[in-house]
C-alpha positions in Angstrom: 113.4 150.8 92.6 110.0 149.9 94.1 110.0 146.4 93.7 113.6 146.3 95.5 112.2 148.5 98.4 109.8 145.9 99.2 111.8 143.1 98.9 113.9 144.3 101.0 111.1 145.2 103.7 109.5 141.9 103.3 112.8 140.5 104.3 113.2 142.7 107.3 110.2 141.6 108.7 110.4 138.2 108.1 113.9 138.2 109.6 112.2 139.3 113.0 109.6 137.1 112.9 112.5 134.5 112.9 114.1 136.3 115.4 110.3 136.3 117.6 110.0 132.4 117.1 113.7 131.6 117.9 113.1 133.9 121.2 110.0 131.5 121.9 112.7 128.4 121.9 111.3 127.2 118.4 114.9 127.3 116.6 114.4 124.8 113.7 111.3 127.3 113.2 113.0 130.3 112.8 116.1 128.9 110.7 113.4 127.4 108.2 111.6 131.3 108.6 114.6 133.0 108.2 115.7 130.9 104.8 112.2 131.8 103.3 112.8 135.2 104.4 116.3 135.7 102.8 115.4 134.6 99.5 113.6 138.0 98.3 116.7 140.2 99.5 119.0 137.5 97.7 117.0 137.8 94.1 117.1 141.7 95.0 120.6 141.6 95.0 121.1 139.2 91.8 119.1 142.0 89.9 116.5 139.6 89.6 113.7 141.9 90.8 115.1 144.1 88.3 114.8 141.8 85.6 111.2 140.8 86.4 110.2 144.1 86.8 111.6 145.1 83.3 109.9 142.4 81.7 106.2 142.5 83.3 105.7 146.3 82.1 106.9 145.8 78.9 104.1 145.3 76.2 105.8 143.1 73.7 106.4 140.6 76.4 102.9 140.7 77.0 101.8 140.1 73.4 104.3 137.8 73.3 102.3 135.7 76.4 99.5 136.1 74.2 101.1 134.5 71.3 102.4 131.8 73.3 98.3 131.0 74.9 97.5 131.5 71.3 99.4 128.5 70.3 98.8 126.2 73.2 94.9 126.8 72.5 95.4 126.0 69.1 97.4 122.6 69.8 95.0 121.6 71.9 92.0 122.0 70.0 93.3 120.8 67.2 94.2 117.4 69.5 90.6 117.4 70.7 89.5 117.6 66.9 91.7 115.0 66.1 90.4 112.5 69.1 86.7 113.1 68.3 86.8 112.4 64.4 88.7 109.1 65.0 85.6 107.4 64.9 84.6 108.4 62.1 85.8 107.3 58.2 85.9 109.2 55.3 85.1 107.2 52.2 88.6 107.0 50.3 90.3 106.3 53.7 92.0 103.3 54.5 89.4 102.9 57.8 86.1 103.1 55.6 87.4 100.1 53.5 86.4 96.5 54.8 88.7 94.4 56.3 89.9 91.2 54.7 88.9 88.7 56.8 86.8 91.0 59.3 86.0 87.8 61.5 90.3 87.2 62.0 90.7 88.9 64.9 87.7 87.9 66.7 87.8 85.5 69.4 86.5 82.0 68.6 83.3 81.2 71.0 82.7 77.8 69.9 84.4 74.8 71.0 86.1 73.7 67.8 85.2 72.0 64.7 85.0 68.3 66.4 83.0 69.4 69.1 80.0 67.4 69.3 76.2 68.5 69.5 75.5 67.3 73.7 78.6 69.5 73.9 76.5 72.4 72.8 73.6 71.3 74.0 75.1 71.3 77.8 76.4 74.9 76.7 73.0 76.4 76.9 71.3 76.0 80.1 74.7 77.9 81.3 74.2 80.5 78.8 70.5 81.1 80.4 71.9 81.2 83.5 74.0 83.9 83.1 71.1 85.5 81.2 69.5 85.9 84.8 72.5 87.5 86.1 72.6 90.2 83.9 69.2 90.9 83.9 69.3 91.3 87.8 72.4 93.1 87.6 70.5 96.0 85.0 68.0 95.9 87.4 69.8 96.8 90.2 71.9 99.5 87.9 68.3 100.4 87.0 67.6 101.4 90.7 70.1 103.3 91.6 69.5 105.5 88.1 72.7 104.3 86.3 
């Protein structure tokens, strides 16, 4: 009975505040307040308010809220168990065996088996090159403390 009383006064007053801003020619205002301010005597007369009402000051809906955060919490714990032991393998697993051809499926760095020596030789002043770049790229990381 309390809940619909103030419903309903929270409509009233919302209805003259539409009927204050439509006064001060703001009409698309006060149709906009006057929707927002409808709604609470609308669920009020659905029984709505009643229904909420009955349901918030009952205990075994609260326990059954509980039960409800219980699971969630579980679920995601478990999840955030599951993602941090992915790393590691336990020794009968099918992870902590080797691969058959470990080297398979990494990418080939070389130029091939009828690449010549020069090729290679060509290969390295590059490789020092970039070398230089990294190292002046850590050093700049270095400054700024990353």
């Amino acid at each position: 009975m309390l809940a619909e009383t103030i419903c309903s006064a929270v409509s009233a007053a919302g209805l003259g505040l539409a009927a204050l801003t439509a006064y001060r020619k703001r009409f698309l205002a006060a149709a906009r307040i006057a929707a927002y301010a409808l709604v609470p005597l609308g669920l009020v007369m659905t029984g709505v308010v009643e229904w909420v009402s009955g349901m918030v000051f009952k205990p075994t809906v609260w326990a059954g809220f509980g039960l409800l955060a219980l699971a969630w919490l579980l679920f995601v714990t478990t999840r955030a168990v599951e993602r941090r032991g992915r790393g590691k393998a336990v020794e009968g697993s099918p992870a902590a065996r080797e691969a058959v051809a470990p080297a398979a499926s990494a990418p080939s760095l070389g130029a091939g088996a009828g690449s010549r020596p020069q090729a290679t030789a060509r290969q390295k002043p590059q490789a020092a090159a970039d070398g230089e770049d990294f190292s002046d790229i850590e050093a700049i990381l270095k400054k700024h403390g990353i």
